[in-house]
Each structure stands twice: as structure tokens, then as C-alpha cells.
C-alpha positions as CSV (number, residue, x, y, z in Angstrom):
1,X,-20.8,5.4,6.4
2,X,-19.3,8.6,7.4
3,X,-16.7,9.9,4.6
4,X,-14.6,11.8,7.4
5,X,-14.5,8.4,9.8
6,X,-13.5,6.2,6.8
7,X,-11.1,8.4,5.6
8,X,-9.5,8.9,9.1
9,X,-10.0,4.6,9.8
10,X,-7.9,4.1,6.9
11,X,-4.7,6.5,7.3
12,X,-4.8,5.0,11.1
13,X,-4.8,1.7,9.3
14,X,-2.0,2.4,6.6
15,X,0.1,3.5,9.3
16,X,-0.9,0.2,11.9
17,X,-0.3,-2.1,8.6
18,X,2.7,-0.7,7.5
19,X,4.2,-0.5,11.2
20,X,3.4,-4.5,11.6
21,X,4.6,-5.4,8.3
22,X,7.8,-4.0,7.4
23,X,10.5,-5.0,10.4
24,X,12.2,-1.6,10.7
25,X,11.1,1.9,11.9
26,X,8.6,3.6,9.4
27,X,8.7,7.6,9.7
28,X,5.3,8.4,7.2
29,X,5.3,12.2,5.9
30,X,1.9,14.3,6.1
31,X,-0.8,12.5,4.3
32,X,-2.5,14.1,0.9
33,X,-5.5,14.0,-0.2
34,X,-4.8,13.4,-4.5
35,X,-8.1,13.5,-7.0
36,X,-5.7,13.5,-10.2
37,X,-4.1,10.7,-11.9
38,X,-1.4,9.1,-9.4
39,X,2.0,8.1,-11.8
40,X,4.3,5.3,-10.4
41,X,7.6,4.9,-12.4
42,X,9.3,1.6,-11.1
43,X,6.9,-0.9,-10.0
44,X,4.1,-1.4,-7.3
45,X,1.5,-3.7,-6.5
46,X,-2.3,-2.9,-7.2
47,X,-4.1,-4.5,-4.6
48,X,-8.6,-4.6,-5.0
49,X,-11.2,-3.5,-2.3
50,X,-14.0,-4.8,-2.4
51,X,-17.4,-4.8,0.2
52,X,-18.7,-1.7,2.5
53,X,-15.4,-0.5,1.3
54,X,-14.6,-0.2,-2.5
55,X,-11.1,0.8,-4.2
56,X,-7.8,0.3,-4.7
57,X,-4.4,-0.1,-2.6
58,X,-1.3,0.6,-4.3
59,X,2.0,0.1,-2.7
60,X,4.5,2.2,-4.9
61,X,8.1,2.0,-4.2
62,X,11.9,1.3,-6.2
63,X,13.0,-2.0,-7.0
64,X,16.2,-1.4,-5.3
65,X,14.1,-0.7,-2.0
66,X,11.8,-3.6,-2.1
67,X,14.5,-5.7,-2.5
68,X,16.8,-4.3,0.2
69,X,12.9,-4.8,2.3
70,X,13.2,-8.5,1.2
71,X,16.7,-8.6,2.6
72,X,15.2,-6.7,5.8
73,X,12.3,-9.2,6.1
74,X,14.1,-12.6,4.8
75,X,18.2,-12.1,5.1
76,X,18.6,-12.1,1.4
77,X,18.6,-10.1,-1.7
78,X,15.8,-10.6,-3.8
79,X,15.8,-9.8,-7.3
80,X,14.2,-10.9,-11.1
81,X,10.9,-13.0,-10.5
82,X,11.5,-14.0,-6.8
83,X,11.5,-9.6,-6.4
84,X,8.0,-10.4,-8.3
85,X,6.4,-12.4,-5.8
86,X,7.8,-10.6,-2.7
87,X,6.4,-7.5,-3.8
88,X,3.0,-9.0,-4.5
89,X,3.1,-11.1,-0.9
90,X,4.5,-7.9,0.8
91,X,1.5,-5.9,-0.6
92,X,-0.6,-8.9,0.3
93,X,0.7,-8.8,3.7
94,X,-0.2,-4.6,4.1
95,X,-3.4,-4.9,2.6
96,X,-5.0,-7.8,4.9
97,X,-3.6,-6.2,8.1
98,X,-5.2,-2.8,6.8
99,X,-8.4,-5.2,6.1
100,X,-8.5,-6.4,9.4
101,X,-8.1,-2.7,11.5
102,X,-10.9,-1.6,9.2
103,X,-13.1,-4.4,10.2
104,X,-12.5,-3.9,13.5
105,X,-13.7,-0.5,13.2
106,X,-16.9,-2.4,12.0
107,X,-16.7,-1.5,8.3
108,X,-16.8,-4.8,5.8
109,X,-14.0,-4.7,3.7
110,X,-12.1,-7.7,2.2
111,X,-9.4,-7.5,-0.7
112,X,-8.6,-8.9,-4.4
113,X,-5.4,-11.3,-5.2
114,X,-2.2,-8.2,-5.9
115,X,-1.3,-7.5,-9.1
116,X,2.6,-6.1,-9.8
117,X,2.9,-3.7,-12.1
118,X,6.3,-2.9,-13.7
119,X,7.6,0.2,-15.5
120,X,5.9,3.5,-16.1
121,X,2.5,3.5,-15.5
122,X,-0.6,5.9,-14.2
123,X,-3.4,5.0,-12.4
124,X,-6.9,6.9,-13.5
125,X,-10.8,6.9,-12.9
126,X,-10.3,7.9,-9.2
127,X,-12.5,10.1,-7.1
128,X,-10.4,10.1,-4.7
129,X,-7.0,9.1,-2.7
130,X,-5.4,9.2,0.2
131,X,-1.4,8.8,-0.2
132,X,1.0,8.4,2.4
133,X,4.5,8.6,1.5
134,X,6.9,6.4,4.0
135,X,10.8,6.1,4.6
136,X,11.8,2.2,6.0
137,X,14.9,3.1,8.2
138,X,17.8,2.3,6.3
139,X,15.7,0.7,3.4
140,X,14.5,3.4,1.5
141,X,10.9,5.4,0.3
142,X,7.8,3.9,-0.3
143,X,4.4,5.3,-1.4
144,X,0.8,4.0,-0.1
145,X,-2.2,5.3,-2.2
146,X,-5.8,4.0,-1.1
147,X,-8.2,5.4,-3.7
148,X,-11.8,4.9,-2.4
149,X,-14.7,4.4,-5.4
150,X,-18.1,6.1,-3.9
């Protein structure tokens, strides 16, 4: 598996799963490239790799965001445990389209149930991670992080 080819797969991929998921325009800044501990403050969902391909996604972002994206998405304001669950099924929803555009680029991946992670937390024991910060018109910003285990 060529690192370079993976590594360029996936931000194509991030951007292509983002785009099809989230119903309003996505303007992504300039990729990074992060090999110290990434620190989320609000909430995201931790999302599993697992096959050819093995990591993490983590979809970082304020609750006040997600929930105006679950207004975006479903016409209503989503908050306490029903917040929750559409963050985990939003991340669900990223993950598998970014699952299938790397398998079409014939590397096996497949992903792990999400997991939603509240308050202050910091994700170690990373090699590497390619994050993509993202502003949802009129919604607000999000963070992507795929950290690849080699």
C-alpha cells in the first residue's frame, strides 16, 4: 500500500463524504498533517477502522453546531440524548461514505459502531493524522481527524 496514495485517497474521501452528508455547502481549510496528541473540548464521535486500513475517524465539532446540522438535516433542533444519537448516526453516516470511496479505490476498509465522547478529552497513541478543519454554510465549524495505525 502506498503511504502517499492512502493518504491522498483519504483527504479526497473526507472531502466526498463530508460533501454527501451534510446538506449545505462545505468550504474545508488546508489539510495538516498532526503526529501529537489531537484535544477536542465539546464533543465528537470516535469512529474505528479496521481491515487493509487501520485507525480512527474522529468528527470533532460544538454542540451548538451539531445541533443547528440536525436542524439542517431533519427541520428540528436537536438537543440532550436525541443530540447523542445524531451525532453518533451523523458520524456513522461520514465514516461509511468515506468507507465506500476508499474501497472503490480498491483498499479494504470497513468501520466500528461510533462512540460519542463528551467534554474535554485528548486523543493519544497516534502515528499519525490527517485533519481537515470544515465550515457548514450557515451551521458552523467542524473538525475531521483520520489517524492511520501502521
Amino acid at each position: 500500500m502506498n503511504t502517499s496514495k492512502v493518504i491522498s485517497n483519504l483527504l479526497n474521501g473526507m472531502v466526498h463524504s463530508i460533501s454527501k452528508v451534510v446538506p449545505v455547502s462545505i468550504q474545508h481549510s488546508n489539510p495538516s498533517v498532526l503526529t501529537v496528541p489531537y484535544k477536542q473540548d465539546q464533543i465528537a464521535v470516535l469512529i474505528g477502522m479496521t481491515g487493509e486500513l487501520k485507525g480512527n475517524i474522529l468528527i470533532d465539532g460544538d454542540k451548538q453546531h451539531f445541533s443547528s446540522l440536525g436542524e439542517s438535516m431533519y427541520g428540528m433542533y436537536l438537543e440532550d440524548d436525541m443530540l447523542i444519537s445524531f451525532i453518533g448516526e451523523v458520524g456513522n453516516m461520514i465514516a461509511g461514505n468515506l468507507t465506500t470511496y476508499i474501497s472503490s479505490e480498491g483498499v479494504e476498509m470497513d468501520i466500528t459502531p461510533p462512540s460519542v465522547m463528551t467534554g474535554e478529552t485528548t486523543m493519544h497513541n497516534f502515528k499519525q493524522a490527517i485533519h481537515l478543519p470544515f465550515e457548514a454554510a450557515g451551521i458552523g465549524h467542524f473538525s475531521i481527524l483520520v489517524s492511520i495505525q501502521q
